[in-house]
VEXROKE-388159 format. One record per residue (C-alpha): residue in three letters; x, y, z. Coordinates in steps of 0.001 Angstrom, whole numbers, plus 500000, padded with zeros to 6 digits. Example, Ala and Ser with C-alpha at 12.3 -4.5 7.8 and 13.67 -1.06 7.14 Angstrom:
2
  resn       u       v       w
   ALA  512300  495500  507800
   SER  513670  498940  507140
//
This chain:
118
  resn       u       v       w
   UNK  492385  468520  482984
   UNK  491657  465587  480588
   UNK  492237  462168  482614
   UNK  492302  464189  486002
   UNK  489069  464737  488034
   UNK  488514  467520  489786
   UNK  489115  465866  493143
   UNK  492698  464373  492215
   UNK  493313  468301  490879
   UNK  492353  469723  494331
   UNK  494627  467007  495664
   UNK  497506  468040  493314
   UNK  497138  471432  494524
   UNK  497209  471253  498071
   UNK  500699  471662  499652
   UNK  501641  470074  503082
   UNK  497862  470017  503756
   UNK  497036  473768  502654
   UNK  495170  475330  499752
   UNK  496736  477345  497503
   UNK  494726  480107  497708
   UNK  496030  483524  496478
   UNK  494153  487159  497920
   UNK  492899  487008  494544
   UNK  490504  484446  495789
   UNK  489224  486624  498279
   UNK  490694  484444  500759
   UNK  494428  484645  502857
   UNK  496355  481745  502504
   UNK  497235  480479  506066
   UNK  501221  481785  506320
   UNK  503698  481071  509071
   UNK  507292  482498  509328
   UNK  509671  483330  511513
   UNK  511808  486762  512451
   UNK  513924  487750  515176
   UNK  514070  491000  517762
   UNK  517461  492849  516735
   UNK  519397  494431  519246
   UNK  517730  498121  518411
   UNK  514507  496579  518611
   UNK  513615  495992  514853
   UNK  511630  493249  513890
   UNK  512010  492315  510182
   UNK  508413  491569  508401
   UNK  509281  488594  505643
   UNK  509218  489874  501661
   UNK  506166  487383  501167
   UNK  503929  488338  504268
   UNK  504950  491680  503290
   UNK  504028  490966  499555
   UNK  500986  489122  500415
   UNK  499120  492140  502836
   UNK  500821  494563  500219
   UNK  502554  496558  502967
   UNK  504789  499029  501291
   UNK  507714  500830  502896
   UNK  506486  503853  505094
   UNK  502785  501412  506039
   UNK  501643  502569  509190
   UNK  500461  499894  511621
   UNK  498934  499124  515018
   UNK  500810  497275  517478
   UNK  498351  494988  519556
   UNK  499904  492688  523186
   UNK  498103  490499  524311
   UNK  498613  487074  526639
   UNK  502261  486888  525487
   UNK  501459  487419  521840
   UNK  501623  490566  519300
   UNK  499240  491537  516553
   UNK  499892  494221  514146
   UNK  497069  495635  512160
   UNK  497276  498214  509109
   UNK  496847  501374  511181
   UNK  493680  503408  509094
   UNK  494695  506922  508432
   UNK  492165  509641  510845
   UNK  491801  511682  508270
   UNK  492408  511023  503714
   UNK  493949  514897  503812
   UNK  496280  513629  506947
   UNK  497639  510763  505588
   UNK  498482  512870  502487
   UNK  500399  515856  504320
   UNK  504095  516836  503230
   UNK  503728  514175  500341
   UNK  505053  517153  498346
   UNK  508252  517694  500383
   UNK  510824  515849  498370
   UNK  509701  517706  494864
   UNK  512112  520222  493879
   UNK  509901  523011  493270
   UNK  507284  524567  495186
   UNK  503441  523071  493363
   UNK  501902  526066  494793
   UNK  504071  528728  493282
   UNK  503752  526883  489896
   UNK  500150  526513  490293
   UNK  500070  530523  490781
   UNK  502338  531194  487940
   UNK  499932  529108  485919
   UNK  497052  530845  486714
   UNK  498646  534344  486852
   UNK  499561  533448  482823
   UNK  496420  532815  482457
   UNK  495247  535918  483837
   UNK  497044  537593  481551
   UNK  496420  535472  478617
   UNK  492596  536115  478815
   UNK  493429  540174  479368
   UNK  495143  540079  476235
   UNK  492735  538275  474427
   UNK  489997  540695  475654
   UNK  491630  543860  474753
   UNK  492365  542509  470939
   UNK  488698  541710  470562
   UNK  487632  545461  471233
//
């Protein structure tokens, strides 16, 4: 910053009379956009609001009407084992029936091993 001060900085950063504040400042930049209803109903969230309250694909949310206006909120999972059921599904192999293979080879590892030591 050397023949800036700090005020004329802030000034320089400030677009159309807003901060440029980042979540990494522990503070939400202000952010307006604009979407439309299609005809099956979908509304489509904006990349950068999406970006910004790091809402992946598949978030869950709450649906709030109220006085003509809609809030969505991140909808909190009930339960940390709910929110993780059939997150296995798409693998193509059953983890359980590896997991018991495993262990039954282990089983028999350790049986081995025991009756060699006699």
């Amino acid at each position: 910053m050397p023949g800036r001060t700090k005020a004329s900085w802030n000034r320089q950063k400030r677009v159309k009379g807003r901060s440029r504040r980042s979540a990494a400042d522990g503070k939400m930049a202000l952010m307006k956009s604009a979407t439309r209803v299609t005809s099956k109903g979908h509304v489509v969230l904006p990349k950068s609001v999406r970006e910004q309250l790091r809402w992946g694909s598949g978030t869950e949310l709450a649906l709030e009407v109220s006085d003509g206006t809609v809030r969505l909120t991140l909808l909190k999972a009930g339960n940390a084992i709910d929110s993780l059921y059939g997150c296995l599904k798409d693998l193509p192999r059953d983890p359980l029936a590896d997991l018991e293979a495993e262990h039954q080879a282990e089983i028999e590892a350790d049986e081995r091993w025991r009756h060699r030591s006699r």
